[in-house]
Every structure is written in structure tokens, then in C-alpha cells.
C-alpha positions in Angstrom: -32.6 32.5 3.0 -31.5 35.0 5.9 -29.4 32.8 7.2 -27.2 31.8 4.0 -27.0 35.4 2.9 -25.3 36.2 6.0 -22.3 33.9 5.7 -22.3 33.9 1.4 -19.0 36.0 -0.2 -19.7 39.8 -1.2 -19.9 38.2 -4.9 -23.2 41.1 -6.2 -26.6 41.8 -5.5 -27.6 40.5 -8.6 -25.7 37.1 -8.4 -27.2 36.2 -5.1 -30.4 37.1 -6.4 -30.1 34.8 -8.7 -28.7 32.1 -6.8 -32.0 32.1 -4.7 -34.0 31.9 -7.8 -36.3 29.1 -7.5 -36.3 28.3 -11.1 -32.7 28.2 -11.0 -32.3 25.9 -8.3 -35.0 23.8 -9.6 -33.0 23.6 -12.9 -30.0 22.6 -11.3 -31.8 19.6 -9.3 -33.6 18.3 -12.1 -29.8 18.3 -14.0 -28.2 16.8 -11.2 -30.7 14.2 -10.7 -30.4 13.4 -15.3 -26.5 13.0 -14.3 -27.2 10.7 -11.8 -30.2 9.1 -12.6 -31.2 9.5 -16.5 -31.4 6.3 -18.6 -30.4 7.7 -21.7 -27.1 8.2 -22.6 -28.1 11.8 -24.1 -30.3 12.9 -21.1 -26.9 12.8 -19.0 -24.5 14.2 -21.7 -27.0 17.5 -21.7 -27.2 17.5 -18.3 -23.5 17.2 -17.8 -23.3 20.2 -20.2 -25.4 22.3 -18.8 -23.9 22.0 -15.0 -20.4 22.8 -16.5 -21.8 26.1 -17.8 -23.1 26.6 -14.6 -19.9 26.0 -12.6 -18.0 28.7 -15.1 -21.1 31.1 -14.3 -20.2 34.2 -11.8 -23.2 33.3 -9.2 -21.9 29.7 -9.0 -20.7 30.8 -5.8 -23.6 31.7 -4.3 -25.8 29.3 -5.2 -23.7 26.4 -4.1 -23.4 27.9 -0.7 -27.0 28.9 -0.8 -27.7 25.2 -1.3 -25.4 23.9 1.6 -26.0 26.5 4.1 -30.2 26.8 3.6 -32.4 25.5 6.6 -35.0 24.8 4.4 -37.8 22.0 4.7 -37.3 19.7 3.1 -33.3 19.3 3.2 -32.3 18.8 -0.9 -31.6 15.6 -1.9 -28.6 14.0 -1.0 -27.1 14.8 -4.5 -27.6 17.9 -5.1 -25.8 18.8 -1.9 -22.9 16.9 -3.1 -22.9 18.5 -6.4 -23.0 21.8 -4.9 -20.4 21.2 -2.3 -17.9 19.8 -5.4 -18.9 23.0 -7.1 -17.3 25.0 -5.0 -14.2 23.1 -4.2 -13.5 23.0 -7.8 -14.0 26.0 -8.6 -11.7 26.9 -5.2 -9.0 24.9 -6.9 -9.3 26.0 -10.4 -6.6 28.6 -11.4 -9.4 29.6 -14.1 -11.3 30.9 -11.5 -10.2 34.2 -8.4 -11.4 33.7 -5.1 -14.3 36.1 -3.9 -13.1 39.3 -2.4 -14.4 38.2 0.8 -13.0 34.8 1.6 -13.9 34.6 5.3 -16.9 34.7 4.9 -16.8 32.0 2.3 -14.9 29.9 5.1 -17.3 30.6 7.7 -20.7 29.1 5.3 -18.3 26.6 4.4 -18.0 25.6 8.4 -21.8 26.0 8.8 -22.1 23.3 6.1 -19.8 21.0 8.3 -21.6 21.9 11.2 -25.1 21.0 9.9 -24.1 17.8 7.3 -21.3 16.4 10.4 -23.6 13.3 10.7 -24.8 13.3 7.1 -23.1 10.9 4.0 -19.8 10.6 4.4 -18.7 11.9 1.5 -20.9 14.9 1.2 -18.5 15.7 4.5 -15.7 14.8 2.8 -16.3 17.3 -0.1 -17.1 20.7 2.1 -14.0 19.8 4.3 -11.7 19.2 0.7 -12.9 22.5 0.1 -12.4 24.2 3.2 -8.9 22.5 2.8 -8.4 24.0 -0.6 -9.4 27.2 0.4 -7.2 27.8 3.3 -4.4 26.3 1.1 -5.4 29.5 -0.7 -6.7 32.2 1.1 -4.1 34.5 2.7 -4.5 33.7 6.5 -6.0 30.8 5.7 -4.8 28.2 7.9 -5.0 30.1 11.6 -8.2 31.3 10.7 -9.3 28.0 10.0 -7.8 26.7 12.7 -9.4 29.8 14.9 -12.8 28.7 13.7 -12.4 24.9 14.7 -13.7 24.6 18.4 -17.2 25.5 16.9 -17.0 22.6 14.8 -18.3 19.0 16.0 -15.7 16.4 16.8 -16.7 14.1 13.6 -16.5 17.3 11.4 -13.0 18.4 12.7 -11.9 14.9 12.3 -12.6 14.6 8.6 -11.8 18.3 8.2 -8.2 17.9 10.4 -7.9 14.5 7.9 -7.9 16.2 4.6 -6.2 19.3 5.3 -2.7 17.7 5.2 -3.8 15.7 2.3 -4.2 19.3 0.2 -0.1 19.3 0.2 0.2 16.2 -1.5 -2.8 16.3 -3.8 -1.5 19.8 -5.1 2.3 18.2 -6.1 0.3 17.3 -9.2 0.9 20.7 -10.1 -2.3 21.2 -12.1 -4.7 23.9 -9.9 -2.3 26.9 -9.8 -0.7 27.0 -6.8 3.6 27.7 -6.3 6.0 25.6 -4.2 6.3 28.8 -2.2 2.8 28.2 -1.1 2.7 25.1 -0.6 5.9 25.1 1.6 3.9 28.0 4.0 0.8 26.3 4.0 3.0 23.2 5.1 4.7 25.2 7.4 1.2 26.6 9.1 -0.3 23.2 9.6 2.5 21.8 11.3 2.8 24.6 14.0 -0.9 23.4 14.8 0.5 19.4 14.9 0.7 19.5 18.9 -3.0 20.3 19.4 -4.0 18.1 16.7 -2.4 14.7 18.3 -3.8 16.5 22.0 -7.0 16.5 20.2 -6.7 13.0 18.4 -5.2 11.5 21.9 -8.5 12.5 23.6 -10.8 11.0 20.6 -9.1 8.2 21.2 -10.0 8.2 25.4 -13.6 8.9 25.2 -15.8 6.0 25.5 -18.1 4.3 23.0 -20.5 6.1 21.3 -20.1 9.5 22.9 -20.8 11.3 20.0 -23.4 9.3 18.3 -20.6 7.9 16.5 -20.2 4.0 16.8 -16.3 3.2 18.5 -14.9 0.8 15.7 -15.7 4.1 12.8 -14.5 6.6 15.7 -11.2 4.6 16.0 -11.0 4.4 12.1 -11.5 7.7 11.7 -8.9 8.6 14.2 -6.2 6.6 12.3 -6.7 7.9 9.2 -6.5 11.5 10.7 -3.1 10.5 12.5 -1.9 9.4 9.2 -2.7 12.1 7.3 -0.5 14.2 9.8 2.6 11.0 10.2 2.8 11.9 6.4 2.6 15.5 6.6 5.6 15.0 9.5 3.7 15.9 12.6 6.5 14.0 14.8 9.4 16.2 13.3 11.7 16.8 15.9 10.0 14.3 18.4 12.9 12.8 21.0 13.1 8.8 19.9 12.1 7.7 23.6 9.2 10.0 23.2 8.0 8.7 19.7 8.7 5.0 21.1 6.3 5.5 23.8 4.3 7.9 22.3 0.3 7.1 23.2 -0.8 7.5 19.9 1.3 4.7 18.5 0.4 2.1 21.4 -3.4 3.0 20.4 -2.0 2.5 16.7 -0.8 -0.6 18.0 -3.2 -2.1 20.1 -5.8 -1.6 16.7 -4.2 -4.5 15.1 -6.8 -6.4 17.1 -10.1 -4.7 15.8 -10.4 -6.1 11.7 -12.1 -2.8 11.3 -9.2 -0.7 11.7 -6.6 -3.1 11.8 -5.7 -1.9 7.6 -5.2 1.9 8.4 -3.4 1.0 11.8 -0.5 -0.6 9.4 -0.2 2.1 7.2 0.1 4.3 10.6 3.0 2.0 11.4 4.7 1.6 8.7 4.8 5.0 7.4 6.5 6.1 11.0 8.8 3.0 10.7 10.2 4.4 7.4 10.4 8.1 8.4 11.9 7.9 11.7 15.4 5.7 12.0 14.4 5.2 16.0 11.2 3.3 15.3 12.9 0.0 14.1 14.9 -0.8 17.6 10.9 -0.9 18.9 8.7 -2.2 17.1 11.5 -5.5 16.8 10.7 -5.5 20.7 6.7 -6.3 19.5 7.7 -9.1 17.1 7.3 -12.3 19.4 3.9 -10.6 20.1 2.5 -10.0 16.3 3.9 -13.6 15.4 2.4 -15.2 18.2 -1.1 -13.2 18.3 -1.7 -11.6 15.3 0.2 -13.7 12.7 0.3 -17.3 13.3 -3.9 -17.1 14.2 -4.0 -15.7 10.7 -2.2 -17.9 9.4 -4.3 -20.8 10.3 -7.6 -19.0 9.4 -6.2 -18.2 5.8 -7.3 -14.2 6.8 -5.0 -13.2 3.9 -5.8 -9.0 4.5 -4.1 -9.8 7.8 -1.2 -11.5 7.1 -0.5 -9.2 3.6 -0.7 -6.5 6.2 1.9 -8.2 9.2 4.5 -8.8 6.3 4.1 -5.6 4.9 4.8 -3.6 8.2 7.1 -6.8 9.4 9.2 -6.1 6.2 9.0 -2.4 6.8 11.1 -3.4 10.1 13.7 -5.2 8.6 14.7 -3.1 5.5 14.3 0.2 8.2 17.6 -1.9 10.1 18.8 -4.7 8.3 22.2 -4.6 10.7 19.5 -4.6 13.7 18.1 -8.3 12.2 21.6 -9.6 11.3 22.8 -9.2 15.1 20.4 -12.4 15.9 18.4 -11.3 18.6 15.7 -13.4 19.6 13.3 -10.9 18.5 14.7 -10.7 14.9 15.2 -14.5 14.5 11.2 -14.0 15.2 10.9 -11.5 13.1 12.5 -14.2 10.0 10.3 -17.0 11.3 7.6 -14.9 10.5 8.3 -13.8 7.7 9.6 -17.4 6.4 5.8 -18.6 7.2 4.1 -15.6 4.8 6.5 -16.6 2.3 5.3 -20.3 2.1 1.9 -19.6 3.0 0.0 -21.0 -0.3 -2.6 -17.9 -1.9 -4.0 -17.8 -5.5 -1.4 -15.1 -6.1 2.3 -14.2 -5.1 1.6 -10.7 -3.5 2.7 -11.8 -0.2 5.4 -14.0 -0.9 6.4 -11.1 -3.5 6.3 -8.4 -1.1 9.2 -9.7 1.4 11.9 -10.2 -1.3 13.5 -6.9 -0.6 13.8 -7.6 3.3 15.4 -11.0 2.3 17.9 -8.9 0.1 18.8 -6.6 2.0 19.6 -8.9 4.8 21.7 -11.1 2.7 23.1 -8.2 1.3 24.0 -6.9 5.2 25.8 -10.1 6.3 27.3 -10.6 3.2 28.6 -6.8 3.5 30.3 -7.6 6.9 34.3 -8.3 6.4 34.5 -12.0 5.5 37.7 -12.6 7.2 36.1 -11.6 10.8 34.6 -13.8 12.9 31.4 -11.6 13.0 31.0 -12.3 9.6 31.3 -16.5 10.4 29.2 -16.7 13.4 26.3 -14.5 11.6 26.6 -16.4 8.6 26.1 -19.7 10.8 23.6 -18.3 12.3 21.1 -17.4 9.7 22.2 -20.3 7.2 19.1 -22.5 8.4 16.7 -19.4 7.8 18.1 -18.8 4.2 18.1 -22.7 3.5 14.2 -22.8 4.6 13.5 -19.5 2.5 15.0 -21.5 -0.5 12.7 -24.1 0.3 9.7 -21.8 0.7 10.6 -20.3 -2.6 10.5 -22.8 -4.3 7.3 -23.9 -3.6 5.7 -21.1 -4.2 7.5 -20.6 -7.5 6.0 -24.0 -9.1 4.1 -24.2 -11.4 0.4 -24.5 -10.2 -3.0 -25.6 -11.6 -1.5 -28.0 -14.0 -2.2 -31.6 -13.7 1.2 -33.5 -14.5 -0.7 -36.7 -16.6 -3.2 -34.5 -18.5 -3.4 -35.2 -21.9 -2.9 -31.5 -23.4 0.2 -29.8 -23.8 0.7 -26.6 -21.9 2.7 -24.3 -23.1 3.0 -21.3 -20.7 3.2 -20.1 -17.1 0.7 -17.8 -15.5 2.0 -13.8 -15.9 1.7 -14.1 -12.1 4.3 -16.4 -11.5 6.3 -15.0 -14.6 6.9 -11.8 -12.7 8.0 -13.5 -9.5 10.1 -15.7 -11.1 11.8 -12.5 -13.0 11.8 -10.9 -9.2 13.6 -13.9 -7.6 16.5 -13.9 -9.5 18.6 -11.0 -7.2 17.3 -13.0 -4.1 18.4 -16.5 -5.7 22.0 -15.4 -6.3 22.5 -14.3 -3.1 21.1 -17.4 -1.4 23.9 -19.1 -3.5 26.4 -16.5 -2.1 25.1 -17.8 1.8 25.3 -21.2 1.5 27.8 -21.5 -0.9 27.9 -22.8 -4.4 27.7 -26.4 -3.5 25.5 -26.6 -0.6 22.6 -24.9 -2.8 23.6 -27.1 -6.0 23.0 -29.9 -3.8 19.7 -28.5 -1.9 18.3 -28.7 -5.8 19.2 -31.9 -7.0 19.3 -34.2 -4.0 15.4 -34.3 -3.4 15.4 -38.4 -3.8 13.6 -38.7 -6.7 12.6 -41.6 -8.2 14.6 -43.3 -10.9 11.4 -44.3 -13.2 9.8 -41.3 -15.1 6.3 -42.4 -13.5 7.2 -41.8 -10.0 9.2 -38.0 -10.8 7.1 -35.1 -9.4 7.8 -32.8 -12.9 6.9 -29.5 -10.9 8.9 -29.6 -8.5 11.9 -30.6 -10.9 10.6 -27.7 -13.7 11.5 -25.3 -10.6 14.7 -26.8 -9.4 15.8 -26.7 -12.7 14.9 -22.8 -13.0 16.1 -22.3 -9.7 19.6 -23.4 -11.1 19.8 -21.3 -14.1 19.3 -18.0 -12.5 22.7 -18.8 -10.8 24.7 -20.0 -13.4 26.8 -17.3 -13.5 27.3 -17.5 -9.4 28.0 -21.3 -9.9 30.2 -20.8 -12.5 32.5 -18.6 -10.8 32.7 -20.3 -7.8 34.2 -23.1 -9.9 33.4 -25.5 -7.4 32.6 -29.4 -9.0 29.6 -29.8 -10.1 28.1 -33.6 -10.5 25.6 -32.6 -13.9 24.3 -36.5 -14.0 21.5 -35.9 -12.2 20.3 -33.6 -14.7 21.4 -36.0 -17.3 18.7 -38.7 -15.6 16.6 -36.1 -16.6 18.0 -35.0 -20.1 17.6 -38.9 -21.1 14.3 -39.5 -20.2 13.2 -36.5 -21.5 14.7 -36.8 -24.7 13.5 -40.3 -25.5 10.1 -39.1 -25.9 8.7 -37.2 -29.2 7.5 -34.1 -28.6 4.1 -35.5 -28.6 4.5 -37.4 -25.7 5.7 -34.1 -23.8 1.9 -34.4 -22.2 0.9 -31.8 -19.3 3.4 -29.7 -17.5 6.3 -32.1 -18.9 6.7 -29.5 -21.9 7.5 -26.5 -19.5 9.9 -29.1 -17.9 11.7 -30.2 -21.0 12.2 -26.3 -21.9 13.8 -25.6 -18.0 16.4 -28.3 -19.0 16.9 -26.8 -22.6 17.0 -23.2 -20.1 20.3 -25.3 -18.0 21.9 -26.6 -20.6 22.3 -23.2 -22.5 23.5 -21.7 -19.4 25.9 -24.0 -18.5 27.0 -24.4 -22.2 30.8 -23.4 -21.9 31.3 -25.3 -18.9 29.1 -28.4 -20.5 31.4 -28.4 -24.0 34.5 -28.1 -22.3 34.2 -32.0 -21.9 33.1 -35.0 -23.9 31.7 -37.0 -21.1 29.0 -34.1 -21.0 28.8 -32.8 -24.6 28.4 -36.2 -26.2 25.5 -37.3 -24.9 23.6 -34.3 -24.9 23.9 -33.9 -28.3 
């Protein structure tokens, strides 16, 4: 094949003439087809043997790039193409293994292989541009002439190749394919003196119109997201004025892909990663939150589309722990922001990832107003201010922390929780002291107990007293200091209908609820025995 040998690495006469050895090629097909395809167990083993010995051989090199680069009818299988392009990216990373004296040329059959497969598999693209990535990380020079090379490459080629090359910095912190921190701080260095024409380049992908590359929009605008991150990591805006980043186009076309479900996933991680490296981002995108909670959130919300409302809370929470003082000034857009959030944490899902994910932002907005001086007036009027949202959050916690999928008359006695809601239990207790703090001791006693229950044990909804009654154990300690009065007889109406049952009786979710009271009692112990109107009939 002419045209391979003209672009393959100076790696001998006698390797390349193997490498175009039609036995050998054949043999490598027919083990790359056992791996993939054999039904025995044994058949793939040998196979998978065989291709390692291959990959350590001296004219690996040439016949991988012999394989990718031929223009031969017809094409090789899918397969074998992948195989030979991860041949040569692992043996590219491998510290076992030198580069070939001639790495250009290496680069350049590596390009025509992106050239000709631009359109093919994704991930047979994927592999030649991880190891054209791996090779410039490197090859001395590697990067400029890569990035010399590029305007020969189609547009879906660059974009998965200009996608993965920042990637290369942060898959080699691993430390396991023999490359220093000196080279991976140049080869760092090198990309981002190129980050201007790349977000020229990803600005214009993002203004042509549909299809103009045989490419359908929605994958184009994917695509184009995931390249932008790749570079938002890599810190392509470094430098960038804040009005500048604020307004920048790239993030309004990040913004405006919220709307498409396609890319709406890789458009948050866009967001959120620039919200939590740049301190200037915050200020805007709490400008946008009336929007997402009227558009994007409160739709979702009705429709139950739980990838979109994990993904508004997560970049929603990213906002508010980025500038927790911004949200504690009150601003109509942050009391938006904490409406929106209060509505992810009730919202009812079969697990507690969402409600889970916004306990930080709640923390570290109680921890902000309760950091301001408590003598000031600031401190007061914010306090006022946000005491409704922190009395609703205990509310919404505490629905989502009952106990679920347990019928309250079944016969059966149930004895645990799910490990689900174990864990978010264990992860409210931070958030449930400093709800305490906010309202006071004796507000939140009294948001626990005074839910009008029922006097007669048939009428008393057990789950939602089981998590009123953990609710006031995690504070004990809070209470306790506070040494505000505490009125313990409603828990006593509990205590005595509970205990005038034999532990047989304890039927359904009752049993969890008899051991939350057993969890009170033994926090509130010193306080309880310090009098006889309390100690005597508990014991």
C-alpha cells in the first residue's frame, strides 16, 4: 500500500514488510474477530494472548497504521480498525515502549486516519484522536505541529480531536504511562496559547446552520459542548475580563442549550464547571434564575423529567455555594433562586439524590447569615427575611426523610430503613442543627410537635411522627444548650401509648417508631432525670 508506506514511521524495511503481510493481517482479523465474537471462553483467552504478543512486537507500528491508513476494497471490518487504532495509542502511552525515530510522520498517518474515518463509528474516531493526543503529549514539538496540521482536518475530526487533547492532561495525573509533571505542565502550557482559535473555531461551529456538514444540528451542538468543556477545564478563560466571560457568546449558546434534552446534560456541566472556577460568574448567572425557575424548572417539575431537574439543582446549587453572601442579600433573584431549590428538595423520587445534592447550598447559607455579627441589624433583618424559606426547607425535609414503602397497619414487623434514606438521614444532621440555630430552639421544638395529631393511636400518622421524633434527636445537644423550656408531654402521649403495647403488637412501621422515641429519650436523658415528673413515668 503506496499510500500507507508514505506517511508510516522509519521503523525498518523488514517490519513494514511484514506488516503488509497478508497472512499476518489475516491472522490479526481472525483474532480480533475470536475477542469479539468467539463463543468459547478459551477461543477469546488465545486470541487475547496472541494480540498482546503482537502489540509488544517491533512492526506493531506499522501494521496498525498500515490498517488505518490503507485505501483498500473492501474497508476492514469495523473492529479491526478499532483494534489497530487502540494499538497504537497504547503502545504511544506505554513507557515500555520509545517512540519511532520519525514521529511526524507517525502524526501525519495518524491525521489521514481522522481524515478518512471523520464520519465513521464514533469511537473508532475517538481512538485515533486519543492517540494523536497522546502523541503530541509526547513528541517534542508535538502540540504546534499538531496544531499546524489541523486546517486539513474535517470540522467533525478537529472537534473530537480539539475534545480530547485537553483531556490527555488529566487522564495522565494517574501517573501510570511515564510522563513528568514538567511535561505535562508544557504540554498544558502549549494548548492553552492555541485556546483563542479554538473558542474562534467552536464560536463558528456553533453559527453554521443545520446539517452543514453532513452532521445532524442537535450531535453538532453536543459535540461542541463537550469540546468547550474539555477546554473550561483545561482553563481556556484564564485571564478573561469578568464582563467579557459574563457576555461571552459561547456561554449564552451554553445557555440557550438548556432547551434542547439532547444537549441540555453537557450544557450544565459547561456551566457549572465555569461557575466554580471563575468568582465573576455567580453575580450572572443569579440574573438567569427567575428564567430557569420559570421555564426550565417548574415545567420539569410538573412532568417528573427528573434528568432535568437533577441537572437545574446541581448548577442552581453551584450558584449559591459560588456566593453564599450574594443569596443572603435577598434579591429577588436569590429569594428565586431558594424557591427553586425548596421545590427540588420536596419534589418526591424513588431516591434522595436530588434532595441530597442541595444540602451544602443550604449550609452554607445558614452558615453565611449566621456568620454576620448578631448584634447588627443586618444580621436581624436577614434572619427575618429568610426564616420562612428555612421553616419550609424543614418542612420539605422532613418529608422526604420519612420512612417510605411501609404500610403503617401491616401485619409484619419491619425492622430497618432503606440504606438510601440511612445516608440522608446521617447527611442531615449539619443542616438540622443549623435550622435550629435560625429559628431558634423553641420555634423548631414546636414546628415538630404541634402537627395536631390525633389523641387516639388509630388516627396518628406513625411516619410522620418516626421523623419528627428523629428530627429532634439530632439537635439535642443545640436544644439543650439553648436551655430554653421544653414541654416533653407530647412525646409522653406518645411514650404511653407506645409502651402499653407488647412488642408484638409493634405491627408495621410502629417498631422504627418505638425505637425513634427510645433514640429521644436517651438523648435527652440528663435533662429527662433531672426531674421526677419526667423520670417516673418513663421508667
Amino acid at each position: 500500500s503506496t499510500h500507507a508506506r508514505a506517511h508510516l514511521p522509519a521503523a525498518g524495511a523488514a517490519a513494514m514488510d511484514v506488516a503488509e503481510s497478508p497472512d499476518l493481517q489475516a491472522q490479526l482479523a481472525a483474532a480480533v474477530h475470536a475477542l469479539n465474537h468467539a463463543s468459547h471462553p478459551s477461543a477469546r483467552l488465545a486470541a487475547n494472548q496472541w494480540l498482546l504478543g503482537l502489540q509488544r512486537s517491533p512492526h506493531a507500528w506499522a501494521l496498525a497504521v498500515s490498517l488505518l491508513a490503507s485505501a483498500d476494497h473492501p474497508s476492514p471490518s469495523a473492529d479491526l480498525l478499532f483494534f489497530a487504532a487502540q494499538m497504537l495509542r497504547r503502545k504511544i502511552q506505554s513507557p515500555d515502549y520509545s517512540l519511532p525515530d520519525n514521529a511526524a510522520q507517525l502524526l501525519d498517518a495518524l491525521l489521514v486516519a481522522a481524515r478518512r474515518f471523520c464520519l465513521a463509528p464514533p469511537r473508532l474516531l475517538t481512538q485515533i484522536c486519543l492517540a494523536l493526543a497522546a502523541l503530541a503529549l509526547r513528541a517534542e514539538g508535538g502540540v504546534d505541529g499538531l496544531f499546524a496540521r489541523m486546517p486539513h482536518l474535517p470540522d467533525p475530526a478537529l472537534l473530537e480531536l480539539l475534545t480530547v487533547l485537553p483531556e490527555e492532561v488529566a487522564q495522565d495525573e494517574s501517573g501510570d504511562t511515564g510522563v513528568d509533571s514538567a511535561t505535562r505542565c508544557r504540554f498544558a502550557r502549549e494548548l492553552l496559547m492555541h485556546a483563542p482559535a479554538v473558542l474562534e473555531f467552536l464560536l463558528a461551529q456553533s453559527e453554521k446552520p443545520a446539517a452543514a456538514d453532513g452532521v445532524p444540528l442537535h450531535e453538532r451542538n453536543h459535540r461542541i459542548l463537550r469540546c468547550l468543556l474539555s477546554w473550561v477545564r483545561a482553563g481556556c478563560f484564564s485571564g478573561a475580563p469578568a464582563s467579557a466571560l459574563a457576555a461571552h457568546p459561547l456561554l449564552t449558546f451554553a445557555f440557550n442549550s438548556l432547551q434542547a434534552f439532547f444537549s441540555f446534560e453537557v450544557a450544565i456541566e459547561v456551566m457549572t464547571e465555569l461557575v466554580s472556577q471563575y468568582q465573576e460568574l455567580p453575580q450572572a448567572f443569579l440574573s438567569k434564575m427567575p428564567y430557569i425557575r420559570e421555564v426550565l424548572l417548574l415545567p420539569a417539575l410538573a412532568n417528573r423529567s427528573e434528568k432535568i431537574i437533577a441537572g437545574l439543582t446541581s448548577l442552581m446549587c453551584e450558584v449559591g455555594q459560588a456566593a453564599p453572601g450574594l443569596v443572603a442579600e435577598g434579591s429577588n433573584e436569590a429569594l428565586s433562586l431558594s424557591d427553586a431549590l425548596l421545590r427540588c428538595v420536596a419534589f418526591s423520587s424513588e431516591d434522595w439524590e436530588i434532595a441530597e445534592s442541595t444540602l451544602q447550598f443550604w449550609c452554607s447559607l445558614a452558615h453565611c447569615i449566621l456568620g454576620i455579627d448578631e448584634q447588627t441589624s443586618k444580621r436581624n433583618a436577614t434572619q427575618e427575611l429568610f426564616l420562612p424559606v428555612f421553616s419550609s426547607l424543614l418542612d420539605a425535609l422532613l418529608f422526604r426523610a420519612q420512612i417510605i414503602d411501609i404500610d403503617e397497619h401491616c401485619t409484619g414487623r419491619v425492622s430497618s430503613i432503606p440504606d438510601g434514606l440511612v445516608q440522608f438521614r446521617l447527611n442531615l444532621e449539619e443542616l438540622l442543627v443549623d435550622i435550629c440555630l435560625l429559628l431558634g430552639a423553641p420555634a423548631y421544638i414546636n414546628k415538630l410537635l404541634s402537627s395536631g395529631w390525633g389523641l387516639a393511636s388509630q388516627s396518628i400518622p406513625w411516619k410522620e411522627v418516626e421523623v419528627r421524633m428523629y428530627a429532634l434527636s439530632m439537635v439535642a445537644d443545640t436544644i439543650l444548650q439553648d436551655g430554653s423550656p421544653f414541654d416533653f408531654s407530647v412525646v409522653m402521649h406518645f411514650v404511653n401509648i407506645l409502651s402499653s403495647r407488647t412488642p408484638a403488637e409493634l405491627n408495621g412501621c410502629q417498631f422504627l417508631v418505638y425505637k425513634s422515641f427510645g433514640d429521644v429519650i436517651g438523648s435527652y436523658s440528663k435533662w429527662l432525670s433531672s426531674s421526677k415528673s419526667n423520670i417516673k413515668p418513663l421508667l
